[in-house]
N, CA, C and O atoms as a CHARMM CRD file, in Angstrom:
* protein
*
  360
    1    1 UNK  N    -46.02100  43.81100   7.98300 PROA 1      0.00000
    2    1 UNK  CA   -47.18700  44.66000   7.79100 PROA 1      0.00000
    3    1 UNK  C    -46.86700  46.06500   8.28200 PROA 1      0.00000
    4    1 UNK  O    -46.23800  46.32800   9.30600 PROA 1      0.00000
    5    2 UNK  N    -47.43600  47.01900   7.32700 PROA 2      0.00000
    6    2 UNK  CA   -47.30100  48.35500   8.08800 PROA 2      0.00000
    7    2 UNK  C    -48.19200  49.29400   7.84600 PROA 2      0.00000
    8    2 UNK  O    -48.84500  49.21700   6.80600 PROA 2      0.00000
    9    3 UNK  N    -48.41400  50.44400   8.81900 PROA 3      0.00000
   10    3 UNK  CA   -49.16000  51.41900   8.92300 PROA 3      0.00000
   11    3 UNK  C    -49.25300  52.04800   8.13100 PROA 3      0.00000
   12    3 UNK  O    -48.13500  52.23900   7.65300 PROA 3      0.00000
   13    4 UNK  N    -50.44600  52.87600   7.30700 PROA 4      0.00000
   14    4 UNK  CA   -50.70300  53.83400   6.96700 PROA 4      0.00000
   15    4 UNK  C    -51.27100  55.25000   7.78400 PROA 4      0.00000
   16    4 UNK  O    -51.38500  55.19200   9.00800 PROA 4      0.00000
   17    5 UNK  N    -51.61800  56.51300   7.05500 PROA 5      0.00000
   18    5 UNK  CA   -52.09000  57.64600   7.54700 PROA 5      0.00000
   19    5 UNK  C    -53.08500  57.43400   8.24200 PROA 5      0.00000
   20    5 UNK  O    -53.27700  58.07500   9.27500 PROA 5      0.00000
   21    6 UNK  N    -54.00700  56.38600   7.76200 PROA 6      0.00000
   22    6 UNK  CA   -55.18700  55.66200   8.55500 PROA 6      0.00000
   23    6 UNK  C    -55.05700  55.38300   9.51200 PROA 6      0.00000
   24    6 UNK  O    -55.61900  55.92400  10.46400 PROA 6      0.00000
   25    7 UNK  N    -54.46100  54.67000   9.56500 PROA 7      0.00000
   26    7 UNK  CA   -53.87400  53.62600  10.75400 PROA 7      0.00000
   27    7 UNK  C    -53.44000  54.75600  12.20800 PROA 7      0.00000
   28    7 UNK  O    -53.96600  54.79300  13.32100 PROA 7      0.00000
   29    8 UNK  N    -52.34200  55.55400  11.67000 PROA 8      0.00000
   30    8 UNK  CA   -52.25100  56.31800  12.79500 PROA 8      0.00000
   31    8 UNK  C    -53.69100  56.94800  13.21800 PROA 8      0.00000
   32    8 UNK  O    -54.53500  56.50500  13.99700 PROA 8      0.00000
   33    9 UNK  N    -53.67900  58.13200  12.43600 PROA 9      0.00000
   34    9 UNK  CA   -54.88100  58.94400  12.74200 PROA 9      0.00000
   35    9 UNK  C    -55.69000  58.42900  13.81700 PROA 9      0.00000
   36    9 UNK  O    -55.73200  58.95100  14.93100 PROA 9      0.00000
   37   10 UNK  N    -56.37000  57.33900  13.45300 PROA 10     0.00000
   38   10 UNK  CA   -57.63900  56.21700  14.20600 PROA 10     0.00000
   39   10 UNK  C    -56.39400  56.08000  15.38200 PROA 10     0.00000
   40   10 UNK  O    -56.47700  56.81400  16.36700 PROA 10     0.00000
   41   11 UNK  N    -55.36500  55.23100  15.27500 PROA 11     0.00000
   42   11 UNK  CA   -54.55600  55.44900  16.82700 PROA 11     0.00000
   43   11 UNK  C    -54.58300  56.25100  17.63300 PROA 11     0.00000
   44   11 UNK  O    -54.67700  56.02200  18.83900 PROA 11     0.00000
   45   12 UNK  N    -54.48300  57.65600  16.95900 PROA 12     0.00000
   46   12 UNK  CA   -53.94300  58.98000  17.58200 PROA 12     0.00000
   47   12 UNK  C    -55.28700  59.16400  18.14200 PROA 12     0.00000
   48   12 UNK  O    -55.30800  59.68100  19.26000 PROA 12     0.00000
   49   13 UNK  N    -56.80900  58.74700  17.42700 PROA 13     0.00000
   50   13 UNK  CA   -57.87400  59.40900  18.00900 PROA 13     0.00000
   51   13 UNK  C    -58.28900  58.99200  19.15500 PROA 13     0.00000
   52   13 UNK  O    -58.69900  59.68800  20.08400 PROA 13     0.00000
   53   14 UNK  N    -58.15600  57.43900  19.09300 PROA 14     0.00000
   54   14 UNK  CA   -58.33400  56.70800  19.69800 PROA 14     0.00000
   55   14 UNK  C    -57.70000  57.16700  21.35400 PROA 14     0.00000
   56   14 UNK  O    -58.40000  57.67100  22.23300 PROA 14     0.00000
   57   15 UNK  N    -56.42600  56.88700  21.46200 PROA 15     0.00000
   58   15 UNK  CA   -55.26700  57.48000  22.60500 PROA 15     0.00000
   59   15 UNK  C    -55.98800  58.84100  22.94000 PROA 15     0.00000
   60   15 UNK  O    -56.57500  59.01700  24.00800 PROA 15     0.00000
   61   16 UNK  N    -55.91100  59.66800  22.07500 PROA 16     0.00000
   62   16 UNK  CA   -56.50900  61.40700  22.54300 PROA 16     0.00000
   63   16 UNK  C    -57.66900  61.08300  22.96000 PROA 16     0.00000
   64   16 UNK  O    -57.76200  61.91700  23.86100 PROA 16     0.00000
   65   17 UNK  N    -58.55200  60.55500  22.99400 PROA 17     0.00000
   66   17 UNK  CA   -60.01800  61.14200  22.77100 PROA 17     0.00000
   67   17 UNK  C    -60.51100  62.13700  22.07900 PROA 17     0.00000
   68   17 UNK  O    -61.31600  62.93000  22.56900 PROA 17     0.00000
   69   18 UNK  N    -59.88300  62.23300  20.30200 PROA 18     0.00000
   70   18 UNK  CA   -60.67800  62.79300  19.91100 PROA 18     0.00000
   71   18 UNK  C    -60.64800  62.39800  18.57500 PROA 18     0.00000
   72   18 UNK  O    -60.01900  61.39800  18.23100 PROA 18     0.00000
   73   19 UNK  N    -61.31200  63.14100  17.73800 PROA 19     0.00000
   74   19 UNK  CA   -62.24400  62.87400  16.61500 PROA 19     0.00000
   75   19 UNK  C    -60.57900  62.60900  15.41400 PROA 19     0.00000
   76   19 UNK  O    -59.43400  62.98600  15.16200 PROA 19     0.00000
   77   20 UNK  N    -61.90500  61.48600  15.00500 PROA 20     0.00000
   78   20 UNK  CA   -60.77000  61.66000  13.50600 PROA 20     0.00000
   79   20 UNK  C    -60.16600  62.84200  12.36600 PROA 20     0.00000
   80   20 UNK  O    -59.09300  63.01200  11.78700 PROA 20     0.00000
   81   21 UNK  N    -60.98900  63.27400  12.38800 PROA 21     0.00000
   82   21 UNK  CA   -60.80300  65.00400  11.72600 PROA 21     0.00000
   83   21 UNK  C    -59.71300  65.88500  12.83700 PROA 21     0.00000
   84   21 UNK  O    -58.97600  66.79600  12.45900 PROA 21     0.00000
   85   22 UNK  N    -59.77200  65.56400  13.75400 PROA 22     0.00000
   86   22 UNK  CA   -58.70700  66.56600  14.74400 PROA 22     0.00000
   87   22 UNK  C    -57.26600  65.99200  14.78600 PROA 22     0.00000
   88   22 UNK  O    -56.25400  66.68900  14.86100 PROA 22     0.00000
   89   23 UNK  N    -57.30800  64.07000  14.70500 PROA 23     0.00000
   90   23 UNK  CA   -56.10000  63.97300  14.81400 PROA 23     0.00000
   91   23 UNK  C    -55.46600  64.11500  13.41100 PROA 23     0.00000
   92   23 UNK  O    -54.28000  64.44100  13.46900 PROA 23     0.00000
   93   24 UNK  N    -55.91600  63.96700  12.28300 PROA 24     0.00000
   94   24 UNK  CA   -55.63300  64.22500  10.69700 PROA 24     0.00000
   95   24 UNK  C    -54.79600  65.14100  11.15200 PROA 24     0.00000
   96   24 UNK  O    -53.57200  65.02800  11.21200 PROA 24     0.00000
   97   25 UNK  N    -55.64800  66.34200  11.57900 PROA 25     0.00000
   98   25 UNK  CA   -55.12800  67.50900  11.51500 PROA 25     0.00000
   99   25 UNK  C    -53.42500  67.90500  12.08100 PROA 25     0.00000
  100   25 UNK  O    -52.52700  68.73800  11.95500 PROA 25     0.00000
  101   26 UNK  N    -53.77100  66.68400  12.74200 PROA 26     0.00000
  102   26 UNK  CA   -52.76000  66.80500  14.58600 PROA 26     0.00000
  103   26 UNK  C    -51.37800  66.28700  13.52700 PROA 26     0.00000
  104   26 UNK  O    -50.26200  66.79600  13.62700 PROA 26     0.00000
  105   27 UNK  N    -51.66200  65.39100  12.71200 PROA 27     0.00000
  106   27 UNK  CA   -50.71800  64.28900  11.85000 PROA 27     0.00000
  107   27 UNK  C    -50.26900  65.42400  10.58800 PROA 27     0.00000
  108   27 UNK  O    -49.07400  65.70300  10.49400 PROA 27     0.00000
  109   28 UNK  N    -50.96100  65.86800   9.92300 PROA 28     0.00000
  110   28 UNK  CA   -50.72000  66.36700   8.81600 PROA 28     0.00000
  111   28 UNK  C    -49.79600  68.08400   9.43000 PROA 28     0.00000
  112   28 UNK  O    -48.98600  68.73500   8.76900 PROA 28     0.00000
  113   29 UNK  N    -50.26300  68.36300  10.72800 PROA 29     0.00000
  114   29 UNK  CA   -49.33300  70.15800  10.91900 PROA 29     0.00000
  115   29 UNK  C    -48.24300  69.35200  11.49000 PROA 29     0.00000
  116   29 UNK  O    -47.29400  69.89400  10.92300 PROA 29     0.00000
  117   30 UNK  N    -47.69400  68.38100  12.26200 PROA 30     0.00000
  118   30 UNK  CA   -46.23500  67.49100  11.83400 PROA 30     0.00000
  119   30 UNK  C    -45.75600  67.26000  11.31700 PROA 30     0.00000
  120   30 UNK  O    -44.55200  67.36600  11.54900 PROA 30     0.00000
  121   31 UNK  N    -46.33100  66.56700   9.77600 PROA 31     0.00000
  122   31 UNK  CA   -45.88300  66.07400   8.85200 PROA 31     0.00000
  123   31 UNK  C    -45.26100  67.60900   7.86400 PROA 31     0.00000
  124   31 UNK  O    -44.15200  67.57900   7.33100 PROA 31     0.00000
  125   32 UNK  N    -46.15100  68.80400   7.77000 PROA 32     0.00000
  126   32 UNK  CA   -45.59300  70.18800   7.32200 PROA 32     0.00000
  127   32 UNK  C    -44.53100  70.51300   7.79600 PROA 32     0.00000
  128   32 UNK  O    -43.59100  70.92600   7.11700 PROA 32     0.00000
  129   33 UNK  N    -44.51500  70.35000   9.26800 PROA 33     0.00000
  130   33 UNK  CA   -43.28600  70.96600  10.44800 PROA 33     0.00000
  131   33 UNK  C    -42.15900  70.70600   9.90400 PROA 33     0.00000
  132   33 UNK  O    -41.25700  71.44700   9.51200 PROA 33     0.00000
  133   34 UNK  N    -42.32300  69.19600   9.91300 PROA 34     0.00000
  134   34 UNK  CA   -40.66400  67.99500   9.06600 PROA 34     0.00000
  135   34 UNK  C    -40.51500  68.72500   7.71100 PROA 34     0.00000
  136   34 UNK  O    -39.43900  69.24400   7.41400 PROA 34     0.00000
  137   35 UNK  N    -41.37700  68.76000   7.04700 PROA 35     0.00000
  138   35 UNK  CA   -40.99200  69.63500   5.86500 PROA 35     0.00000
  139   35 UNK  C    -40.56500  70.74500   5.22000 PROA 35     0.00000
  140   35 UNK  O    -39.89300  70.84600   4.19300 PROA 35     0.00000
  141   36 UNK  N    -41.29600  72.04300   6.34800 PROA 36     0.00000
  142   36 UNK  CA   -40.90800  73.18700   6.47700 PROA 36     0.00000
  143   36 UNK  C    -39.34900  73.33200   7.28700 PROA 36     0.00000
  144   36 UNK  O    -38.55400  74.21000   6.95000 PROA 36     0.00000
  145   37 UNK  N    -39.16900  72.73500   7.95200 PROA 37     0.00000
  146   37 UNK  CA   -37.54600  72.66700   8.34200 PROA 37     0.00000
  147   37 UNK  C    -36.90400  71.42000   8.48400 PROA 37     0.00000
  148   37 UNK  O    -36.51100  70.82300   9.48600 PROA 37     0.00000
  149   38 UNK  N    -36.86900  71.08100   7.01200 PROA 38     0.00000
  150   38 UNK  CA   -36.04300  70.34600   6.53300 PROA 38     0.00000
  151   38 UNK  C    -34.64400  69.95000   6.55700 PROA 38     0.00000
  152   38 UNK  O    -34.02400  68.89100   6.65600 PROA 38     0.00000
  153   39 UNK  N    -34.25600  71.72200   6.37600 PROA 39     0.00000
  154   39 UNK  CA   -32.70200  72.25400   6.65200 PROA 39     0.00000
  155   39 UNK  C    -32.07400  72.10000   8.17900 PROA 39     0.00000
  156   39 UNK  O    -30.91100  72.34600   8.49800 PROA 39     0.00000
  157   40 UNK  N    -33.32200  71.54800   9.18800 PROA 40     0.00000
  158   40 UNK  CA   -32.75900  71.59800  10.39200 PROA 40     0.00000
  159   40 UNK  C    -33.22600  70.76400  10.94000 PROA 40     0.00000
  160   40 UNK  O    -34.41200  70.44000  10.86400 PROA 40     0.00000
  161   41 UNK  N    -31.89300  69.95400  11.98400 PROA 41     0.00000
  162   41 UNK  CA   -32.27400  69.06400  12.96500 PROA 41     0.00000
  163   41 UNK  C    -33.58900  68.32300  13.51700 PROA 41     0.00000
  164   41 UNK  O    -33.25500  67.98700  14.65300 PROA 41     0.00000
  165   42 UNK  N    -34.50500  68.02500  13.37100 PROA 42     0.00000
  166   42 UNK  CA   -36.13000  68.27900  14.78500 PROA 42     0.00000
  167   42 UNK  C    -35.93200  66.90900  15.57800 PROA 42     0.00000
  168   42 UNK  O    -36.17200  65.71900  15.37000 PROA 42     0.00000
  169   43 UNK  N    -35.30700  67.77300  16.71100 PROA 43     0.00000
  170   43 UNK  CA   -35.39500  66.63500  18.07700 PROA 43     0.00000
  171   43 UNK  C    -36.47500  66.28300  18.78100 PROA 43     0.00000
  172   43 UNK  O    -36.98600  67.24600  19.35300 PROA 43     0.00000
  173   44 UNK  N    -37.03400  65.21900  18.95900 PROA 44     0.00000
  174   44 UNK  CA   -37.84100  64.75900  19.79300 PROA 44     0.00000
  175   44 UNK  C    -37.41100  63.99800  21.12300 PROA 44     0.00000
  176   44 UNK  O    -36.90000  62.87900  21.18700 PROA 44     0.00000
  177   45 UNK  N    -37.75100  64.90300  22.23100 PROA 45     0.00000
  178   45 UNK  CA   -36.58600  63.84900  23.17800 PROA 45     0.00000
  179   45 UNK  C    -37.31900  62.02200  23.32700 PROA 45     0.00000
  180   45 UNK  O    -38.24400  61.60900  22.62800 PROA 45     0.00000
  181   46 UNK  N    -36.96400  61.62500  23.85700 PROA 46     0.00000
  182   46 UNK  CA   -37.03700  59.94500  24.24800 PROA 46     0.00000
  183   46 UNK  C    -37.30200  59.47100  23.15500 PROA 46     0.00000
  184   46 UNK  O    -37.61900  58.29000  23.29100 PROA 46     0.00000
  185   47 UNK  N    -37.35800  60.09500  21.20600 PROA 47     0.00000
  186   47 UNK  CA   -37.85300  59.13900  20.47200 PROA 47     0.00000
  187   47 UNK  C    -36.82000  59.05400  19.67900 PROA 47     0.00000
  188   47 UNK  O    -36.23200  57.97200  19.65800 PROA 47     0.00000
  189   48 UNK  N    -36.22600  60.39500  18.64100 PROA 48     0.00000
  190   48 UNK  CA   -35.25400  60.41900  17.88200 PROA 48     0.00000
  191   48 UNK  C    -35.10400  62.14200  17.00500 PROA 48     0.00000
  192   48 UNK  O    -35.54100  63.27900  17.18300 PROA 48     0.00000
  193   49 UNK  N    -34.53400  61.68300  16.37600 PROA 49     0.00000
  194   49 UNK  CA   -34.35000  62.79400  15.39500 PROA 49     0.00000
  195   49 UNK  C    -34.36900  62.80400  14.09200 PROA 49     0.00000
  196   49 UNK  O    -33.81000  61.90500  13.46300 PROA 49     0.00000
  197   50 UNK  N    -35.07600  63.91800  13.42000 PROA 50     0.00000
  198   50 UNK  CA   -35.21000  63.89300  11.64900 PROA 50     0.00000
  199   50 UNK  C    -33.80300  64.89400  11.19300 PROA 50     0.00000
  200   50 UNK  O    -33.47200  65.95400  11.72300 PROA 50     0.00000
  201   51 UNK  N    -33.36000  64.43000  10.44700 PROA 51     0.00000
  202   51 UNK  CA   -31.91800  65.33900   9.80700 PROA 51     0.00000
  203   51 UNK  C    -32.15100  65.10400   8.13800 PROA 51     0.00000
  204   51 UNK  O    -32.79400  64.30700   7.45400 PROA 51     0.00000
  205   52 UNK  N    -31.32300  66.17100   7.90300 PROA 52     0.00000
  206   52 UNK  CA   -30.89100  65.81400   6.36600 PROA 52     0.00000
  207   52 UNK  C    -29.33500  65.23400   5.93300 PROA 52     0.00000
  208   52 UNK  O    -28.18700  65.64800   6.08800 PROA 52     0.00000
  209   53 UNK  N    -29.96900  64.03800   5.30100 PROA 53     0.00000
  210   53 UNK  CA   -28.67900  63.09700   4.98300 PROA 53     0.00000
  211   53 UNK  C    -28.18800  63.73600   3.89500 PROA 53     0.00000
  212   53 UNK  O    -28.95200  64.18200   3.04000 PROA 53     0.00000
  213   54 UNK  N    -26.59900  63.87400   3.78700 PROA 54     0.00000
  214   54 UNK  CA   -26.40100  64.39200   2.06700 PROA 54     0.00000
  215   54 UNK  C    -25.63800  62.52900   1.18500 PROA 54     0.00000
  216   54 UNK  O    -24.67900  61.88800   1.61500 PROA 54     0.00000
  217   55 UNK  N    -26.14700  62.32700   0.46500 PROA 55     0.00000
  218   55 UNK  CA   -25.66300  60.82500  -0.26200 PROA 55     0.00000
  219   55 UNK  C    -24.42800  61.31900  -1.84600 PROA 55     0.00000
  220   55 UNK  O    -24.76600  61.83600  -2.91000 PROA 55     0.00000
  221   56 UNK  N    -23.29900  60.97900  -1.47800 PROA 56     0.00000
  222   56 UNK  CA   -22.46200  61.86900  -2.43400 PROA 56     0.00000
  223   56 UNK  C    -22.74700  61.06700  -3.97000 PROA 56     0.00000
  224   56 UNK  O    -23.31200  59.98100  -4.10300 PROA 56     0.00000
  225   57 UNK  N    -22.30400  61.75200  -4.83700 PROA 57     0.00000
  226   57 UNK  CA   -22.60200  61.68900  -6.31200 PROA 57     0.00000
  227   57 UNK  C    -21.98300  59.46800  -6.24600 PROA 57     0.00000
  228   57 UNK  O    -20.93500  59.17000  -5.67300 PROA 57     0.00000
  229   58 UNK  N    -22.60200  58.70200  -6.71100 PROA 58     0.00000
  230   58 UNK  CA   -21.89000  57.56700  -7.29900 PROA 58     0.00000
  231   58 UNK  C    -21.96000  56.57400  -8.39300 PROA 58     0.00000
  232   58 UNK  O    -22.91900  56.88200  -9.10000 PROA 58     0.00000
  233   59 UNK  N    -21.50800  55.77200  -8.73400 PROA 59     0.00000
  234   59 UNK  CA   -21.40000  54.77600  -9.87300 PROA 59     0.00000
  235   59 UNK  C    -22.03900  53.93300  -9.74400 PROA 59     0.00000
  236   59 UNK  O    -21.45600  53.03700  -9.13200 PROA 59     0.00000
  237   60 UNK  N    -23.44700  53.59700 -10.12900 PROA 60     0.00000
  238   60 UNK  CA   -24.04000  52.38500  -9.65500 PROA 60     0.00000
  239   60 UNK  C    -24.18500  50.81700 -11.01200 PROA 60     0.00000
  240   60 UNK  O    -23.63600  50.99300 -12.09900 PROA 60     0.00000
  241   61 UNK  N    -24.39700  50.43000 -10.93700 PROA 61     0.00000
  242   61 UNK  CA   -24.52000  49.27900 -11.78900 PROA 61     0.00000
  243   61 UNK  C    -25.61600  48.36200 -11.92700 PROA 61     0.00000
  244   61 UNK  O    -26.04700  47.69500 -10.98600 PROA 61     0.00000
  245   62 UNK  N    -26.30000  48.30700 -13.70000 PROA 62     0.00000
  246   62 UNK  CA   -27.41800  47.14300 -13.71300 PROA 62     0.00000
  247   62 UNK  C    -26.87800  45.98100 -13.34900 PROA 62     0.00000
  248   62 UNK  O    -26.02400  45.49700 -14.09200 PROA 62     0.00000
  249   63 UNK  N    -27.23800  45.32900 -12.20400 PROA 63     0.00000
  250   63 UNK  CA   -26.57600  43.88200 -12.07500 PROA 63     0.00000
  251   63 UNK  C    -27.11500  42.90200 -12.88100 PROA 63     0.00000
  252   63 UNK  O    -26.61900  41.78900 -12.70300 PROA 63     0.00000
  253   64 UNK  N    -28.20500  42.99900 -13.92900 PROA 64     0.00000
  254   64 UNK  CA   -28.16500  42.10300 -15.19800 PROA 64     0.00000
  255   64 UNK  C    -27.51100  42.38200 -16.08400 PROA 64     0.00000
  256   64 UNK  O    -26.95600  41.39200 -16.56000 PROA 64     0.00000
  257   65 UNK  N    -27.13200  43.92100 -16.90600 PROA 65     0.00000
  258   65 UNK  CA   -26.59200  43.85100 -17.75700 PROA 65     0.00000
  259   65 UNK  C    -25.00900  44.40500 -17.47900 PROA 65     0.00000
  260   65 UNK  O    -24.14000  44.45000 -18.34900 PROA 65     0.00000
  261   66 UNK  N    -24.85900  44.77100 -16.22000 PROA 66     0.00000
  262   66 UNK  CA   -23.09900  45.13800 -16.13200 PROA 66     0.00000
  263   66 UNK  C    -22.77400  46.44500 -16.60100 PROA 66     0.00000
  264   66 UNK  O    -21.65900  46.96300 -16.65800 PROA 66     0.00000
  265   67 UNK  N    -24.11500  47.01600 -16.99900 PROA 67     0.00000
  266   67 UNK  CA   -23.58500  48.38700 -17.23300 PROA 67     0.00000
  267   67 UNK  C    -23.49100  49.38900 -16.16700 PROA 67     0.00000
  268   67 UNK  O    -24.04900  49.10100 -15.10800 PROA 67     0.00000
  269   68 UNK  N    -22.72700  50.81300 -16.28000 PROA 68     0.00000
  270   68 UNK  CA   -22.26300  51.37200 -15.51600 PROA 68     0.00000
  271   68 UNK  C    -22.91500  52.47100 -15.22200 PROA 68     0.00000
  272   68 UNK  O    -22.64700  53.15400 -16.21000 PROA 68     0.00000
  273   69 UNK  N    -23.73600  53.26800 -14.39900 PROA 69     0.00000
  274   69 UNK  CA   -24.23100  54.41700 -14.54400 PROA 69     0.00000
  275   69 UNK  C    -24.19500  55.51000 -13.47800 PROA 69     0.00000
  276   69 UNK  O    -24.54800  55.03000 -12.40100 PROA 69     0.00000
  277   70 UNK  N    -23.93300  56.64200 -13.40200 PROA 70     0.00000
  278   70 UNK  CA   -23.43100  57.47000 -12.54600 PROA 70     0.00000
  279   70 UNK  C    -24.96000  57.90000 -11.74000 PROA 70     0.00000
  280   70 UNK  O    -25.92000  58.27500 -12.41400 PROA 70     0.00000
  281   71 UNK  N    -25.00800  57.82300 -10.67600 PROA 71     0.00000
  282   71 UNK  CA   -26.13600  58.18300 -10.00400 PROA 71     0.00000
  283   71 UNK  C    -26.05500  59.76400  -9.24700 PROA 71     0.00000
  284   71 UNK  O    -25.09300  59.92700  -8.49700 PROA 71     0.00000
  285   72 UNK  N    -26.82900  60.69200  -9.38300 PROA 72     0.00000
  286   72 UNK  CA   -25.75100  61.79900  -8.40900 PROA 72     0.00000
  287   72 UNK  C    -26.10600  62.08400  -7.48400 PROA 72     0.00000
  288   72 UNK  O    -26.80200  61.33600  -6.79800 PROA 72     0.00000
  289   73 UNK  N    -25.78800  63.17000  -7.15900 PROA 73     0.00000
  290   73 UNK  CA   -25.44700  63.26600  -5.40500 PROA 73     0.00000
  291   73 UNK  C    -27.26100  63.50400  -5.21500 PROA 73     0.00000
  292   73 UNK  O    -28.06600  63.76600  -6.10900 PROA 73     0.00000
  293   74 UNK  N    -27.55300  63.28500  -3.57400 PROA 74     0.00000
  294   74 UNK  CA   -29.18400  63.40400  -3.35300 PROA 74     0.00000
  295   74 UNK  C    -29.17500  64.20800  -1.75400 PROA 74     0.00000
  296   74 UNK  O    -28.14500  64.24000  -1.08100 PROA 74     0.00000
  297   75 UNK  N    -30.27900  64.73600  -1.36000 PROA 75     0.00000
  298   75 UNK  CA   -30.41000  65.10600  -0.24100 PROA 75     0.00000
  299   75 UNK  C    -31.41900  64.49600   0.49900 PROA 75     0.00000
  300   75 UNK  O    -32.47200  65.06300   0.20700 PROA 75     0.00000
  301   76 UNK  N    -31.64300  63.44700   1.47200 PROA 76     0.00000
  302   76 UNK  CA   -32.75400  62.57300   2.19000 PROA 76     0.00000
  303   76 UNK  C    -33.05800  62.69000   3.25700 PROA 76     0.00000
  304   76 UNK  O    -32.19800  62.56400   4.12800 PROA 76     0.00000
  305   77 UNK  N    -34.24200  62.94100   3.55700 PROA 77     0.00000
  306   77 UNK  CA   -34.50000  62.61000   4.99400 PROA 77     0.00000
  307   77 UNK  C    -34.38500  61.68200   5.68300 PROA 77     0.00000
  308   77 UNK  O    -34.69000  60.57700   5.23400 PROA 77     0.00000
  309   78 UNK  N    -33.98200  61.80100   6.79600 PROA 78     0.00000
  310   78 UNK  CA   -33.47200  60.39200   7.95800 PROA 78     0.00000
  311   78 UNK  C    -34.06200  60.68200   9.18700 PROA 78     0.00000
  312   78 UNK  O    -34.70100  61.67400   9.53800 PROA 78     0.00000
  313   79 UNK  N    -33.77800  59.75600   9.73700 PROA 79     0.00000
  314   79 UNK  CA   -34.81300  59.38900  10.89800 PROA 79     0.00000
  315   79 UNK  C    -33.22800  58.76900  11.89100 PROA 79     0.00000
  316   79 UNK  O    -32.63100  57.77300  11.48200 PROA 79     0.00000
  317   80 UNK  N    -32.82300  59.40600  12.96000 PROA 80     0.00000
  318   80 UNK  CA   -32.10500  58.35800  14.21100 PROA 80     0.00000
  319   80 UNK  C    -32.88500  57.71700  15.17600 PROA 80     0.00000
  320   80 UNK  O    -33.96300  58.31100  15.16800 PROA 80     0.00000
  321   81 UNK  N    -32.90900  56.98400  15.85300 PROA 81     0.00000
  322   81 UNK  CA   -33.87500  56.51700  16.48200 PROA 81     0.00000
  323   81 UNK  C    -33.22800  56.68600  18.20000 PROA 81     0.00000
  324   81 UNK  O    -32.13900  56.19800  18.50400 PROA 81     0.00000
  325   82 UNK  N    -33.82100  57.20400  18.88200 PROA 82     0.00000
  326   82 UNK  CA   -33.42600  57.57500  20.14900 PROA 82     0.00000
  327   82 UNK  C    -32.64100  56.56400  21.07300 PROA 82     0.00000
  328   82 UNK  O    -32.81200  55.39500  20.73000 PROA 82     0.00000
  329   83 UNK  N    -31.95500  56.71500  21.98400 PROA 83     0.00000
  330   83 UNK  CA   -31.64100  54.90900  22.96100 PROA 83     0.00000
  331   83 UNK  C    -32.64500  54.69700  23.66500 PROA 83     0.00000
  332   83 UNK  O    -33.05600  53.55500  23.86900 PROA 83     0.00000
  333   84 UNK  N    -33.11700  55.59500  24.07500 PROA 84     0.00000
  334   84 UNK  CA   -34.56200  55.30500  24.75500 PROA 84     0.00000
  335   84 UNK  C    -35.85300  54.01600  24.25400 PROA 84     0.00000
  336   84 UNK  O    -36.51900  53.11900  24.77100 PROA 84     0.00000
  337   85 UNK  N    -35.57300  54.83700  22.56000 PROA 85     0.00000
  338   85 UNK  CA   -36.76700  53.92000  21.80600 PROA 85     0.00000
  339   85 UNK  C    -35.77900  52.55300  21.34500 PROA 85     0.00000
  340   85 UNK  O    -36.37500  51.55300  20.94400 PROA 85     0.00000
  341   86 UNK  N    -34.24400  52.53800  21.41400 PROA 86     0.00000
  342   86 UNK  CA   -34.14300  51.35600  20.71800 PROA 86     0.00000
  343   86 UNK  C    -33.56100  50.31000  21.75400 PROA 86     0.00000
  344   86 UNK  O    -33.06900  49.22200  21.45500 PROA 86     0.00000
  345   87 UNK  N    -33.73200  50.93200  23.26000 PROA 87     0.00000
  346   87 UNK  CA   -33.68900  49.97600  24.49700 PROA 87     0.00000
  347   87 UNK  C    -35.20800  49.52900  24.71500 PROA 87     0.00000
  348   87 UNK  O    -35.34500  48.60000  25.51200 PROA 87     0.00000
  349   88 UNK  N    -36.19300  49.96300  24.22200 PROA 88     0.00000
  350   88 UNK  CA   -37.63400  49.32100  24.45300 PROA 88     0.00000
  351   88 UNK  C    -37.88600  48.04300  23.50500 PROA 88     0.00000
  352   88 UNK  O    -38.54500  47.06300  23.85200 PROA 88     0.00000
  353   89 UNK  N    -37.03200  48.26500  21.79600 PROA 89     0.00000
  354   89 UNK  CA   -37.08200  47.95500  20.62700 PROA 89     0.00000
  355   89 UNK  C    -36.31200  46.38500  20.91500 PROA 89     0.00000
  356   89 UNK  O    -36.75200  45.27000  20.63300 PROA 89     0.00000
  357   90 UNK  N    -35.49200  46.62200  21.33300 PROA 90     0.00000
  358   90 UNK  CA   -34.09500  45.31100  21.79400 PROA 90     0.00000
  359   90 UNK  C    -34.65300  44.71000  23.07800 PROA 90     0.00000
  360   90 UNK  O    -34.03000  43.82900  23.67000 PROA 90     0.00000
């Protein structure tokens, strides 16, 4: 099972003490931040980091019909996950 925008928000309001309309807000000028600097690193200490992955050009294949098709190169966002968060996680 997993979270939606909902889901946080109501978390976030919940934890803050405040209104659902404030944490939206609180969620959505983050969610811009990651987007607006895309091109760069954003460290969060004790949690992780957002980067841009580059995935090089490759050959992928329908595994029903065996055909061959060139997929190309992509640029993705990634997520590392801190040791902090993945010694709580383990």
């Amino acid at each position: 099972m997993g979270f939606g925008k909902k889901d946080i928000v109501k978390n976030i309001s919940s934890k803050a003490l405040i209104t659902s309309k404030s944490s939206s807000l609180v969620l959505e000028a983050f969610l811009s931040f990651i987007k607006q600097n895309k091109k760069h690193r954003i460290k969060i200490s004790k949690f992780g980091t957002y980067y841009l992955h580059k995935s090089p050009a490759r050959i992928g294949r329908n595994p029903k019909t065996k055909e061959e098709f060139k997929i190309p190169a992509a640029r993705k966002l990634a997520f590392k996950v801190s040791n902090k968060v993945k010694s709580i996680l383990n």
